[in-house]
N, CA, C and O of each residue as an XYZ file, in Angstrom:
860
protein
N       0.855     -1.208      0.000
C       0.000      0.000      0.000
C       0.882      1.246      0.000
O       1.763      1.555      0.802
N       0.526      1.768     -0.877
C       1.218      3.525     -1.020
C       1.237      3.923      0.310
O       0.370      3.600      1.122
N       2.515      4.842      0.632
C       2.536      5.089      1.627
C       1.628      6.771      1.835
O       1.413      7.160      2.983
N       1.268      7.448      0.882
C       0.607      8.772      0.696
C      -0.608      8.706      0.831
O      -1.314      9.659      1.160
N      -1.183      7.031      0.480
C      -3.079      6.750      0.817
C      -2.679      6.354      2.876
O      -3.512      6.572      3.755
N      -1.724      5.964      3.055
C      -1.751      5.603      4.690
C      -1.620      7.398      5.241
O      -2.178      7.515      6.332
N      -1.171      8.413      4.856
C      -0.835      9.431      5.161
C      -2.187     10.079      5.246
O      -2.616     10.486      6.325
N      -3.006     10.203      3.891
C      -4.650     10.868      3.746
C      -5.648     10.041      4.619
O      -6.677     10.468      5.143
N      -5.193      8.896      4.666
C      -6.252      8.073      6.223
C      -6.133      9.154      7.623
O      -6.957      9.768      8.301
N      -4.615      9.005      7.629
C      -4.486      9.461      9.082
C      -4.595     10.753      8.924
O      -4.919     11.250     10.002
N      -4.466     11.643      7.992
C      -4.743     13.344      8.194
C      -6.399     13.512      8.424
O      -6.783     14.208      9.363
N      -7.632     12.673      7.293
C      -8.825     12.838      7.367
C      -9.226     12.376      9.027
O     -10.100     12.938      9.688
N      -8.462     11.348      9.460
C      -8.884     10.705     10.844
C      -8.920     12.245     11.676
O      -9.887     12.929     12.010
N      -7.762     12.420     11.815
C      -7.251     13.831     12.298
C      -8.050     14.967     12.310
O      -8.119     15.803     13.211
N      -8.549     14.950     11.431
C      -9.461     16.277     10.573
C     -10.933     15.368     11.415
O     -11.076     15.680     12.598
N     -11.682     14.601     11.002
C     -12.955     14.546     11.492
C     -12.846     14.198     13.074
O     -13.776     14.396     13.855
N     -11.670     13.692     13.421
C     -11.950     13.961     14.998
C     -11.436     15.172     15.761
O     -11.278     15.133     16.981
N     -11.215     16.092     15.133
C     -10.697     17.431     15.760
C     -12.314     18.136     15.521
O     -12.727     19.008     16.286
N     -12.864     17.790     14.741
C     -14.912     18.165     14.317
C     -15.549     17.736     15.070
O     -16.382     18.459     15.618
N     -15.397     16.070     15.495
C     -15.962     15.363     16.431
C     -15.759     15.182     17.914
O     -16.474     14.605     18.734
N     -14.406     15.927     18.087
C     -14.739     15.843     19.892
C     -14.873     17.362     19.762
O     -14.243     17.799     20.725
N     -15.325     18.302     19.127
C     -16.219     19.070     19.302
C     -17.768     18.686     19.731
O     -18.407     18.865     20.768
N     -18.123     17.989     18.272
C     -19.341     17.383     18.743
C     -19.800     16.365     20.048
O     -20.954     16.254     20.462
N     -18.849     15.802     20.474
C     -18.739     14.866     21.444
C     -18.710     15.876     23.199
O     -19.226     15.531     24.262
N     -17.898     17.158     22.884
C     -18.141     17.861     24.025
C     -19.230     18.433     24.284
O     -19.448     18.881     25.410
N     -20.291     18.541     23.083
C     -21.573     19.723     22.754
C     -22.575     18.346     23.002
O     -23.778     18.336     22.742
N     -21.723     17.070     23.623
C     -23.013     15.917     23.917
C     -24.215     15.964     23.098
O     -25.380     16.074     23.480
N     -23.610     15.832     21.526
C     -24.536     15.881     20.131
C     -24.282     13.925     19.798
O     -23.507     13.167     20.382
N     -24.997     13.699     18.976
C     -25.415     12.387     18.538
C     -24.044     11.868     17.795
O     -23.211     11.054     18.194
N     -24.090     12.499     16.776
C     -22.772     12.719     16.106
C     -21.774     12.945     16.593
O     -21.344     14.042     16.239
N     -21.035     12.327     17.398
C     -19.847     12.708     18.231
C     -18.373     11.988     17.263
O     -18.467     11.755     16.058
N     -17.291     11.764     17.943
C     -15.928     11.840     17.375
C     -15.951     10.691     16.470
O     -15.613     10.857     15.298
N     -16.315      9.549     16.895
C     -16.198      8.204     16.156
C     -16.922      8.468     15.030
O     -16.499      8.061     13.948
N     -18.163      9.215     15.118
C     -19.076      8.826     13.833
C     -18.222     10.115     12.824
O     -17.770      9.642     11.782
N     -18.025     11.275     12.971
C     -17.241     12.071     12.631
C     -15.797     11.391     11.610
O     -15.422     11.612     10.458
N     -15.197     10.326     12.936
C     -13.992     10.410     12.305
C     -14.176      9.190     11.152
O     -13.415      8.896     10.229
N     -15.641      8.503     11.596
C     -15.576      7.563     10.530
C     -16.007      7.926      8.981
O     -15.527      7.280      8.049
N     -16.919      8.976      8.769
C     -16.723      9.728      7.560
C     -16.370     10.314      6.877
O     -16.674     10.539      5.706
N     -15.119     10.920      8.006
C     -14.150     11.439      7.005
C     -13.400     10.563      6.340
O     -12.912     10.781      5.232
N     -13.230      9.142      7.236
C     -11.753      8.281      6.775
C     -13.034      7.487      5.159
O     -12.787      7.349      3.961
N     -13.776      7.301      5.640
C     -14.603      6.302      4.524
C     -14.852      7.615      3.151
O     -14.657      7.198      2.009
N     -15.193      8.863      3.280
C     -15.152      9.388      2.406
C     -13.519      9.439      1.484
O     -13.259      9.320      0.286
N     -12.749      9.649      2.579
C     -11.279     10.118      2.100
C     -10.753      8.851      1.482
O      -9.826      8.920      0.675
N     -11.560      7.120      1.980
C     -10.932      6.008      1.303
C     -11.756      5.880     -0.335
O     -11.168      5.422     -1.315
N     -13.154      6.363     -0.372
C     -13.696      6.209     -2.092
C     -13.398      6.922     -2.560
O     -13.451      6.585     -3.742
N     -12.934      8.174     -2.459
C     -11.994      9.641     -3.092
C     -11.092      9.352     -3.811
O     -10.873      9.828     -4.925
N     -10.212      8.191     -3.001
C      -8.718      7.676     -3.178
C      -8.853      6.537     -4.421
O      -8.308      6.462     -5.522
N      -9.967      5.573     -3.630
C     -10.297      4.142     -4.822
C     -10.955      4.949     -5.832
O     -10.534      4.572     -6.926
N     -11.912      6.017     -5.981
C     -12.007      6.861     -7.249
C     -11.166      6.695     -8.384
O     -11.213      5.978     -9.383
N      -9.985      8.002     -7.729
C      -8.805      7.864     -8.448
C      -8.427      6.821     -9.316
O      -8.531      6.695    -10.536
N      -7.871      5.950     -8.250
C      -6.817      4.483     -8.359
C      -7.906      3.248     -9.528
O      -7.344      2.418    -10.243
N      -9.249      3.379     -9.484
C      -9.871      2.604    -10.260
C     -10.235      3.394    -11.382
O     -10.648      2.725    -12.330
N     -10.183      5.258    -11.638
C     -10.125      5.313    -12.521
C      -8.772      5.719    -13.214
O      -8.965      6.494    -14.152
N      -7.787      5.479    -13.051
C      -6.319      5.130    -13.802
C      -6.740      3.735    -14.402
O      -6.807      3.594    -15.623
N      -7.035      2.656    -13.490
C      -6.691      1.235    -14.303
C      -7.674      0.969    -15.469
O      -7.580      0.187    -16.415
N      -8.777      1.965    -15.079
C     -10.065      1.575    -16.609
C      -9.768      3.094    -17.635
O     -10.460      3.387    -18.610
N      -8.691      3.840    -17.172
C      -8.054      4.907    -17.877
C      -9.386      6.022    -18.847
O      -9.091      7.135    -19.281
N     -10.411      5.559    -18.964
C     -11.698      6.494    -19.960
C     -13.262      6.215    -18.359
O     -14.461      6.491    -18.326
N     -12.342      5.598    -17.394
C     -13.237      6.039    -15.946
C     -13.363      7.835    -16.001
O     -12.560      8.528    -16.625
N     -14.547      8.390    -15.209
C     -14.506      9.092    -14.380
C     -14.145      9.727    -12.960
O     -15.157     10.031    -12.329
N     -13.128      9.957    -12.410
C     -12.541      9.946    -11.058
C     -13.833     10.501    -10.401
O     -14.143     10.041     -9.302
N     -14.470     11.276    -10.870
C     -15.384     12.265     -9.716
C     -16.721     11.473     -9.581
O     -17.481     11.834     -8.683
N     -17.145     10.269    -10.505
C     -18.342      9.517    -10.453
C     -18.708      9.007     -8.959
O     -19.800      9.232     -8.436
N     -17.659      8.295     -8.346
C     -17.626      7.939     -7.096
C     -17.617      8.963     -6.292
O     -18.698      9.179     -5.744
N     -16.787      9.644     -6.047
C     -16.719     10.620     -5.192
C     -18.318     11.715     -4.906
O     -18.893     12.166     -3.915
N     -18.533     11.760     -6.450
C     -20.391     12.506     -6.239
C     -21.499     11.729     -5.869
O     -22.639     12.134     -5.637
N     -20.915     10.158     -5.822
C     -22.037      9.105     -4.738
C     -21.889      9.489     -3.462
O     -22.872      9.131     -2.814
N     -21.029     10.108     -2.759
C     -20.300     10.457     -1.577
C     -21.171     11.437     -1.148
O     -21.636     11.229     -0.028
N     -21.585     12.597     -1.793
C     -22.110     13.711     -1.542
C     -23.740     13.276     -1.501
O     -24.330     13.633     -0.482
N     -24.462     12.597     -2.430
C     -25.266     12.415     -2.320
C     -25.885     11.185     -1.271
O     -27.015     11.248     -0.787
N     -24.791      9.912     -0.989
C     -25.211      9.264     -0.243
C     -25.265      9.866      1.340
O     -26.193      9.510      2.067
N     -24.187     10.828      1.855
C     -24.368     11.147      3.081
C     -25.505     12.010      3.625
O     -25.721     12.178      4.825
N     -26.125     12.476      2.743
C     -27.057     12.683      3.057
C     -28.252     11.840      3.018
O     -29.189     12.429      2.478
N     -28.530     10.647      3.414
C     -29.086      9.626      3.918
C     -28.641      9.400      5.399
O     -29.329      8.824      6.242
N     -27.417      9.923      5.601
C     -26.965      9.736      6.793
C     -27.132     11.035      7.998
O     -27.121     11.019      9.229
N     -27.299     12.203      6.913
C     -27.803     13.414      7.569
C     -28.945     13.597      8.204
O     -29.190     14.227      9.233
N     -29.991     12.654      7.108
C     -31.416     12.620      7.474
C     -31.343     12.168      8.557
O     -32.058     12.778      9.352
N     -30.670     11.171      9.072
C     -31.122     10.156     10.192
C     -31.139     11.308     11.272
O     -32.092     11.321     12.052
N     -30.521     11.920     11.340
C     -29.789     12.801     12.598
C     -30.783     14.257     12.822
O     -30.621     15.199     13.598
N     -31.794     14.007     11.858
C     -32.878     15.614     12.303
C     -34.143     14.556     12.453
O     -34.490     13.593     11.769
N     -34.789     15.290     13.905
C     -35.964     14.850     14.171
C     -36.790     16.014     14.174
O     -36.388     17.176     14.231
N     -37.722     15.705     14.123
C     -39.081     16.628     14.389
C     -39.549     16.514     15.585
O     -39.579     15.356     16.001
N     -40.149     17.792     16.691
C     -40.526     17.529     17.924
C     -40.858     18.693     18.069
O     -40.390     19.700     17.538
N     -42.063     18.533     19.136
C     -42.973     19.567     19.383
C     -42.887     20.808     18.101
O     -42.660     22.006     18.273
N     -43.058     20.340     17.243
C     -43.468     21.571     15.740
C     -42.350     22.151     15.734
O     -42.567     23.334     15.472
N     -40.353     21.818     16.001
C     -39.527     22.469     15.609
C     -39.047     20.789     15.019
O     -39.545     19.664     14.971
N     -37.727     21.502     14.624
C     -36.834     20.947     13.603
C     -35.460     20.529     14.785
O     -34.998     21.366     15.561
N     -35.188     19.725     14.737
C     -33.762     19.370     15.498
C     -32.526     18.873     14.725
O     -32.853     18.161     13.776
N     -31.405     19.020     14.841
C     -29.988     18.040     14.255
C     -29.823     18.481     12.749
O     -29.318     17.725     11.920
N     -30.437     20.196     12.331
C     -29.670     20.171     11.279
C     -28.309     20.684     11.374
O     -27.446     20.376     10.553
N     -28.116     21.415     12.301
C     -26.705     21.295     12.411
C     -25.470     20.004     12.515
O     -24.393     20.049     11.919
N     -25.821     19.142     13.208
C     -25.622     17.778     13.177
C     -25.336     17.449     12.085
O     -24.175     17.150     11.806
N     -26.531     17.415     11.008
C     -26.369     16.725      9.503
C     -25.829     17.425      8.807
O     -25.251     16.786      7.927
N     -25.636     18.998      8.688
C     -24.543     19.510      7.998
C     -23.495     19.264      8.502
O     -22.849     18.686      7.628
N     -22.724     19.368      9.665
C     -21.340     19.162     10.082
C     -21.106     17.526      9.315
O     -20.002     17.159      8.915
N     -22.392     16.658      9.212
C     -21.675     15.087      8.871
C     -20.876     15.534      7.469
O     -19.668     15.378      7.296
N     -22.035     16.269      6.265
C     -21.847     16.423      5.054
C     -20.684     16.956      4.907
O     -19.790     16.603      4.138
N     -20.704     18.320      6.093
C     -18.881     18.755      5.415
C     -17.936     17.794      6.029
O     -16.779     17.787      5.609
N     -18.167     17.266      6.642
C     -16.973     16.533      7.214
C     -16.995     15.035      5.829
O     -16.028     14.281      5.718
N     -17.440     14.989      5.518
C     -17.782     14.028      4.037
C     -17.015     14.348      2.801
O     -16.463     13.716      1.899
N     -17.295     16.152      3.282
C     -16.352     16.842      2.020
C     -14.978     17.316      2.134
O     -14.321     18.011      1.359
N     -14.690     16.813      3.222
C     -13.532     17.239      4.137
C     -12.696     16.443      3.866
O     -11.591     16.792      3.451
N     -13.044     15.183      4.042
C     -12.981     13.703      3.577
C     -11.987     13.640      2.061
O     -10.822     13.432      1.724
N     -13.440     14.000      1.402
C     -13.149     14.033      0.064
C     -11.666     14.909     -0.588
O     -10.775     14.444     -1.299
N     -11.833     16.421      0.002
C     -11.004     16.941     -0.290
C      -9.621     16.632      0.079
O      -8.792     17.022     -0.744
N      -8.987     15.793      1.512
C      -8.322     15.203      1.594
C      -7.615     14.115      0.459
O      -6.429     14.129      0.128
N      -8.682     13.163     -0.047
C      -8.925     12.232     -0.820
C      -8.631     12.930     -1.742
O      -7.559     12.425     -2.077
N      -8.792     13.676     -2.355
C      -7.883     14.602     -3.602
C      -6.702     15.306     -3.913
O      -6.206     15.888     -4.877
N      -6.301     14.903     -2.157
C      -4.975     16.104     -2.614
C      -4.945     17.289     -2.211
O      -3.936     17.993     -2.229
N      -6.285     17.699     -1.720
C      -6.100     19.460     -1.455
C      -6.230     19.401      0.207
O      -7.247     19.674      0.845
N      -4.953     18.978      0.743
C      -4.774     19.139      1.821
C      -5.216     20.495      2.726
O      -6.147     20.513      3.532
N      -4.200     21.784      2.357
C      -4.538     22.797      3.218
C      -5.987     23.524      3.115
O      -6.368     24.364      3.931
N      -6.812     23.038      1.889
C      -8.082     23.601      1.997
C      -8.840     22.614      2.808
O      -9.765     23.035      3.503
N      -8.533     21.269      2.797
C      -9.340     20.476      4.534
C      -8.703     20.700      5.545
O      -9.353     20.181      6.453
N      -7.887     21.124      5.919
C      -7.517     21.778      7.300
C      -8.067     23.132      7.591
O      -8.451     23.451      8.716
N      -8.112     24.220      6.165
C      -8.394     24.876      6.925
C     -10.212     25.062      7.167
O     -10.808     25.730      8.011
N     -10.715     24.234      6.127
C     -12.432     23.768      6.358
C     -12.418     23.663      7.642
O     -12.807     24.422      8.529
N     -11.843     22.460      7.657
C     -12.232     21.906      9.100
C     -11.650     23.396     10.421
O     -12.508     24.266     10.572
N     -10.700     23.531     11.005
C     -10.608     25.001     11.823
C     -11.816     25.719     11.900
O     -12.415     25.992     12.940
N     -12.213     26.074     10.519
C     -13.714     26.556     10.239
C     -14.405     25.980     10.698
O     -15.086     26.815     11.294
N     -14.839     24.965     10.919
C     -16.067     24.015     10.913
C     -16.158     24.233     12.456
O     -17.178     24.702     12.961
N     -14.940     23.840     13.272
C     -15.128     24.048     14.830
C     -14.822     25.444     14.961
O     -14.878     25.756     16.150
N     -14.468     26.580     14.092
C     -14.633     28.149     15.171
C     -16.375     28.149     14.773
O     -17.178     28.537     15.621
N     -16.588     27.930     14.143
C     -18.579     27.942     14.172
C     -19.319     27.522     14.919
O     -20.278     28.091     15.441
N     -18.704     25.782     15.133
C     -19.347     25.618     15.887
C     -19.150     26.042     17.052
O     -20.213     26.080     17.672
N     -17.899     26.530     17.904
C     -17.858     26.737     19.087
C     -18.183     28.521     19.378
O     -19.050     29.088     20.044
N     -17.366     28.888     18.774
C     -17.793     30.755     18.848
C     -18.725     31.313     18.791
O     -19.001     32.365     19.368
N     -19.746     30.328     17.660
C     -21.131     31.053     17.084
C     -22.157     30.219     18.161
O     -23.347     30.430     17.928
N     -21.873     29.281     19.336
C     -22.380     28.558     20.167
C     -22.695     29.478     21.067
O     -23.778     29.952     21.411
N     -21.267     29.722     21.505
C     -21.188     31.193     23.063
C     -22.054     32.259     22.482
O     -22.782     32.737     23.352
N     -22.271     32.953     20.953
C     -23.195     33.824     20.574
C     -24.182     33.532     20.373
O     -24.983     34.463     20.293
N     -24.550     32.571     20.239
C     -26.090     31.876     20.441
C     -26.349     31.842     21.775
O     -27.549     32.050     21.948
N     -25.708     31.657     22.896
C     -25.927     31.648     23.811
C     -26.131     32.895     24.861
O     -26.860     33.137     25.823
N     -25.203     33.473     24.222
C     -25.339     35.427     25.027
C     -27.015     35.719     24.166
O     -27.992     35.860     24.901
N     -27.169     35.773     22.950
C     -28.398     35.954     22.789
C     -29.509     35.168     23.285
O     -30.611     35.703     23.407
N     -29.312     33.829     23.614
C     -30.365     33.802     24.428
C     -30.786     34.231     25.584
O     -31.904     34.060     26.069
N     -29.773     34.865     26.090
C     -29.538     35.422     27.730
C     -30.444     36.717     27.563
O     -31.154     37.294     28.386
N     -30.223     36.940     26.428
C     -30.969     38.436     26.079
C     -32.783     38.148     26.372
O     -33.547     38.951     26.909
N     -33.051     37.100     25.965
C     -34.393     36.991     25.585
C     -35.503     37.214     26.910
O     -34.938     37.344     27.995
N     -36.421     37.249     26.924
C     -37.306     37.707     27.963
C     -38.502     36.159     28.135
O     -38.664     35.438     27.150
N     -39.112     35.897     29.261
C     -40.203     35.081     29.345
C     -41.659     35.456     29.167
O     -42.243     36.130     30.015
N     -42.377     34.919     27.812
C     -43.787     35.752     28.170
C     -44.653     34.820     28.194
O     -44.504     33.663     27.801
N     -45.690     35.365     28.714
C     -46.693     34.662     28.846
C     -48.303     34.771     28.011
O     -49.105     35.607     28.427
N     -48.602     34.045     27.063
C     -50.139     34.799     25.946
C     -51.388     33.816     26.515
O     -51.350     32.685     27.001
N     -51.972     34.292     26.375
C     -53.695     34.313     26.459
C     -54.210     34.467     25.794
O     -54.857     35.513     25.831
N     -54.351     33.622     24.706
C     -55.256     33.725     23.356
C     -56.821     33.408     23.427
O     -57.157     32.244     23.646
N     -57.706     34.310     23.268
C     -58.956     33.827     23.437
C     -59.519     33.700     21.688
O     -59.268     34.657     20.956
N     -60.223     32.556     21.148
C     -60.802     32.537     20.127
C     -61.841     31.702     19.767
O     -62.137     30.799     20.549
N     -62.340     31.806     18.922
C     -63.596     30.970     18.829
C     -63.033     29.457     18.357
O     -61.965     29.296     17.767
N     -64.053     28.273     18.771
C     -64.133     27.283     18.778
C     -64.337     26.856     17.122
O     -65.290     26.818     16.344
N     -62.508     26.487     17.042
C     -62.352     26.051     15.253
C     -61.459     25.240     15.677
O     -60.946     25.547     16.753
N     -61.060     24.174     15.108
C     -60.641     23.186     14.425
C     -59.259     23.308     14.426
O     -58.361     23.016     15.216
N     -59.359     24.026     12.873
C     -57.958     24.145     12.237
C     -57.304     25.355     13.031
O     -56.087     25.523     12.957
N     -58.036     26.129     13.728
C     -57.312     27.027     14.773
C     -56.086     26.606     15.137
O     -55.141     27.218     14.638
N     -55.882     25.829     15.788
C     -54.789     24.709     16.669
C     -53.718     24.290     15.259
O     -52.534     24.319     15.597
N     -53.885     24.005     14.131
C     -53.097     24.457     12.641
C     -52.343     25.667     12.583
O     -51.131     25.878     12.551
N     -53.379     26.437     12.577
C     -52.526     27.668     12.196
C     -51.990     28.091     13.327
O     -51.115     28.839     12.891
N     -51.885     28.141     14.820
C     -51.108     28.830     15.609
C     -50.085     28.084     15.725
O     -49.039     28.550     16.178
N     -50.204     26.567     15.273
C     -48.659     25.895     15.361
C     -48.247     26.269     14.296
O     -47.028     26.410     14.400
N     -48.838     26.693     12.590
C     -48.039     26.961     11.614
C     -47.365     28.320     12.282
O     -46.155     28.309     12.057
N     -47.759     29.434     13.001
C     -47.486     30.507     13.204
C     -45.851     30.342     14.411
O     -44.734     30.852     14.494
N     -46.369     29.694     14.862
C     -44.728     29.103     15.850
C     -43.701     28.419     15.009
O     -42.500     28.608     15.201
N     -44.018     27.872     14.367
C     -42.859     27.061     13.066
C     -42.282     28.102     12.753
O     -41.137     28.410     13.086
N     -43.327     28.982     11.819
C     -42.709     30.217     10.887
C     -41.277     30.993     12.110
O     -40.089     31.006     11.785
N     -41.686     31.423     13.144
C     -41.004     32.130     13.806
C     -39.987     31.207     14.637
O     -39.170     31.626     15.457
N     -40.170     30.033     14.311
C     -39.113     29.543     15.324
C     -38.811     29.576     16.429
O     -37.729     29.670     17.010
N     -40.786     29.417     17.027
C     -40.753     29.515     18.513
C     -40.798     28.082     19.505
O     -41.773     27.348     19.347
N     -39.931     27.757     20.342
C     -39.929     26.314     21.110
C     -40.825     27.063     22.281
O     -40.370     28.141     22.662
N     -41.732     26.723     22.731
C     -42.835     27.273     23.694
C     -42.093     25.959     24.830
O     -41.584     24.878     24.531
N     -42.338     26.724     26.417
C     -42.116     25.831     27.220
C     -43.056     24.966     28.301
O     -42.844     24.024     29.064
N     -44.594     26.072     27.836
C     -45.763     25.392     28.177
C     -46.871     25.697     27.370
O     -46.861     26.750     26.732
N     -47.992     24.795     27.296
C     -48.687     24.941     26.921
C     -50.332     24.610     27.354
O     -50.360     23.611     28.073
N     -51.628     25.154     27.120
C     -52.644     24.619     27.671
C     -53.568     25.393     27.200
O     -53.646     26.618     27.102
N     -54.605     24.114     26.777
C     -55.884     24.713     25.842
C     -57.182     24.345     26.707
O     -57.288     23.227     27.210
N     -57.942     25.109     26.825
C     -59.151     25.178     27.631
C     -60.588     25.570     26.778
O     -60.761     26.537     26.035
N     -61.375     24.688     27.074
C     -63.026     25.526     26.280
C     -63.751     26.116     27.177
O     -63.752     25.799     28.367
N     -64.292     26.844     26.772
C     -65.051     27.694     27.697
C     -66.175     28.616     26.921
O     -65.833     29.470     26.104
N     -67.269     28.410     27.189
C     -68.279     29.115     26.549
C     -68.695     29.284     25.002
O     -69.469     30.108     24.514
N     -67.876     28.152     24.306
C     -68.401     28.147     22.228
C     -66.575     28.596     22.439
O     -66.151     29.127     21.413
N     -65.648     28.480     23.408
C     -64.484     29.592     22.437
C     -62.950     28.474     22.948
O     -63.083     27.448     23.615
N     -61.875     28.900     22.541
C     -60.842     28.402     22.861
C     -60.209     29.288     23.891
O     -60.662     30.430     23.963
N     -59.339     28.983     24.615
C     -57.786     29.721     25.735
C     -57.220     29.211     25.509
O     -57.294     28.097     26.028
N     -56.142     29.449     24.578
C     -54.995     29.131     24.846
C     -53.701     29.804     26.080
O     -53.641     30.971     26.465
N     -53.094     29.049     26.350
C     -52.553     29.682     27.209
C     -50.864     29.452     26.730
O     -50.738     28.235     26.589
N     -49.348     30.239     26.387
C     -48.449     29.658     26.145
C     -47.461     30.502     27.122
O     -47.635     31.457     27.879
N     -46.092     29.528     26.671
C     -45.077     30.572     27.929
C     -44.615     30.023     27.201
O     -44.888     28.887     26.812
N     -43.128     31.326     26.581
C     -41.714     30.735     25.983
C     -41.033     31.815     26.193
O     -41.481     32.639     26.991
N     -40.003     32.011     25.632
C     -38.895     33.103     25.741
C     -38.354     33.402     24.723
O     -37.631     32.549     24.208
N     -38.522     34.846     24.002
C     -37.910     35.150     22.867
C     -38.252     36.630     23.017
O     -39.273     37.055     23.558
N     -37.059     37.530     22.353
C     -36.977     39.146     22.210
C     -38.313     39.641     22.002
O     -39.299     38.950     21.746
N     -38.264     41.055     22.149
C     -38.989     42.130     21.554
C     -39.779     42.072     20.794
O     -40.998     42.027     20.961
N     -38.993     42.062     19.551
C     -39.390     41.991     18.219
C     -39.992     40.763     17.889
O     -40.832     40.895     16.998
N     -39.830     39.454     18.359
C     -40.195     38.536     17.781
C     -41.890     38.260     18.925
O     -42.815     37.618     18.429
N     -42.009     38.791     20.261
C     -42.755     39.113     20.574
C     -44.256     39.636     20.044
O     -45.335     39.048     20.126
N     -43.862     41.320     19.308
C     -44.595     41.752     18.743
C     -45.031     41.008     17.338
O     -46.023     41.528     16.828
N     -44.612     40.159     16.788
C     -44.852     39.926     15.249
C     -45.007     38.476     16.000
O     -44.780     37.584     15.183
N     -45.243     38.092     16.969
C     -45.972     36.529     16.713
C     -47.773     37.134     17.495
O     -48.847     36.567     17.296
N     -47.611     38.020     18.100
C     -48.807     38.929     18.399
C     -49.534     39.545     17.154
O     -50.725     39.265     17.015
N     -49.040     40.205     16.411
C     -49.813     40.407     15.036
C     -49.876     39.263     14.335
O     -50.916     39.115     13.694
N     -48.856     38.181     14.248
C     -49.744     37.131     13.501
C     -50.806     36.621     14.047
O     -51.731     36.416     13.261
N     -50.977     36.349     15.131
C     -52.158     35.493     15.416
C     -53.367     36.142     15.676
O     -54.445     35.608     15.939
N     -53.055     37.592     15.563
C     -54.448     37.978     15.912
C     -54.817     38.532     14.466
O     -55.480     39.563     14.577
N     -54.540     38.082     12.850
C     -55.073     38.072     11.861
C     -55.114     36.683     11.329
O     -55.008     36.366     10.144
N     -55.379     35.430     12.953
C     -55.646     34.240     12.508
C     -57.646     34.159     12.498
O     -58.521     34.508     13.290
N     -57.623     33.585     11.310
C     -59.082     34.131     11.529
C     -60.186     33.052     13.157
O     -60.176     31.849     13.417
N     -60.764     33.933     13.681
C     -61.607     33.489     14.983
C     -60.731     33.935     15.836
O     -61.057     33.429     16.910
N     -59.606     34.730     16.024
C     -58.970     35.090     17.192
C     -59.706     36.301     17.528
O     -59.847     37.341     16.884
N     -60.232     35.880     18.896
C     -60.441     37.519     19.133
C     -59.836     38.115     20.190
O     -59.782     39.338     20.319
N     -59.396     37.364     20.925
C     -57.984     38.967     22.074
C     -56.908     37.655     22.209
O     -57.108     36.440     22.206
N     -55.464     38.612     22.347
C     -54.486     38.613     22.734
C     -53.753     39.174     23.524
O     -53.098     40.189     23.284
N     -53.799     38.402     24.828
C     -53.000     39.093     25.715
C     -51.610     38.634     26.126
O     -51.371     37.427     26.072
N     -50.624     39.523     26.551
C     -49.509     39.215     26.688
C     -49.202     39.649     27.969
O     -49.762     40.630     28.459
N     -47.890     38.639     28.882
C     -47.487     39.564     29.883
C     -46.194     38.889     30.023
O     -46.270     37.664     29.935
N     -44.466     39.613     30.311
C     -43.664     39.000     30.560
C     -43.018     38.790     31.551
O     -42.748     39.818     32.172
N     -42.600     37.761     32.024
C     -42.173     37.870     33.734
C     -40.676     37.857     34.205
O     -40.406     37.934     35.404
């Protein structure tokens, strides 16, 4: 075995577990092993690409390698769930994909552009983590009181209206009372996103008051 394919094993190893005990410290699904195993399996069909298309010489090198891109994302899917009307683990499934392409680019030869991907890959995830996190510090707790008439698809559209905005609510409770609905919710999010989930729902049709209070 070439000693330059034993060299791109151990740099991609290198590369997806410097991604993955990121992920492994952020106690994500995707942690170092699964990390380091897609980079090395991408960076090994990159390589057999190549090497099988020299010996059939009118091969395509990149045929394999673009199964790569498209198969990991089968593997991305696995890793986003759906719950309570948000979206979870797409970050997860993108970090697999670049680390796939990380892989790859290894597997080609372009060493210093997968090193410096990858550097990238963990100042994002970790820097833009702590700023995700000071902004949530920012956010406020409120509390709504939706009163509306007794519909159906009501309970539709105020969850389509939380999707849109990308609200994770931390309670919830629906009550009938007199022909009408109460909703009652508590979550935490700014100002602004405050006021504009308040005008949406009160041009949901049968809403008739909205009250807010934050604690």
């Amino acid at each position: 075995m070439e000693i330059d394919i034993i060299l791109k094993i151990l740099l991609a190893a290198m590369l997806g577990g410097f991604i993955g005990l990121e992920r492994e410290l952020s106690h994500k699904e995707a942690g170092l092993r699964t990390n380091i195993l897609i980079a090395v399996g991408s960076t090994l069909l990159t390589v057999l690409s190549f090497k099988i298309a020299a010996l059939a010489k009118t091969a395509d090198p990149a045929r394999l390698a673009a199964q790569i891109v498209s198969g990991i994302g089968f593997l991305g899917a696995g890793a986003i769930i759906q719950a309570r009307f948000a979206v979870h683990g797409l970050t997860t499934a993108a970090t697999i994909w670049t680390v796939a392409a990380i892989g790859i680019a290894v597997g080609s030869g372009f060493y210093l552009l997968a090193f410096l991907v990858a550097l990238l890959v963990v100042i994002v995830l970790t820097i833009f983590r702590f700023l995700m996190a000071y902004l949530e510090r920012q956010k406020r707790t409120y509390v709504y009181l939706i009163t509306a008439e007794e519909r159906a698809s009501l309970l539709v559209d105020l969850r389509r209206v939380l999707t849109e905005l990308s609200i994770h609510y931390s309670s919830a409770r629906l009550n009938r009372r007199d022909g009408s609905y109460e909703f009652e919710l508590v979550f935490s999010t700014s100002e602004n996103k405050d006021r504009e989930f308040v005008e949406k729902v009160m041009l949901l049709k049968g809403v008739k008051e909205v009250l807010s209070e934050n604690l």
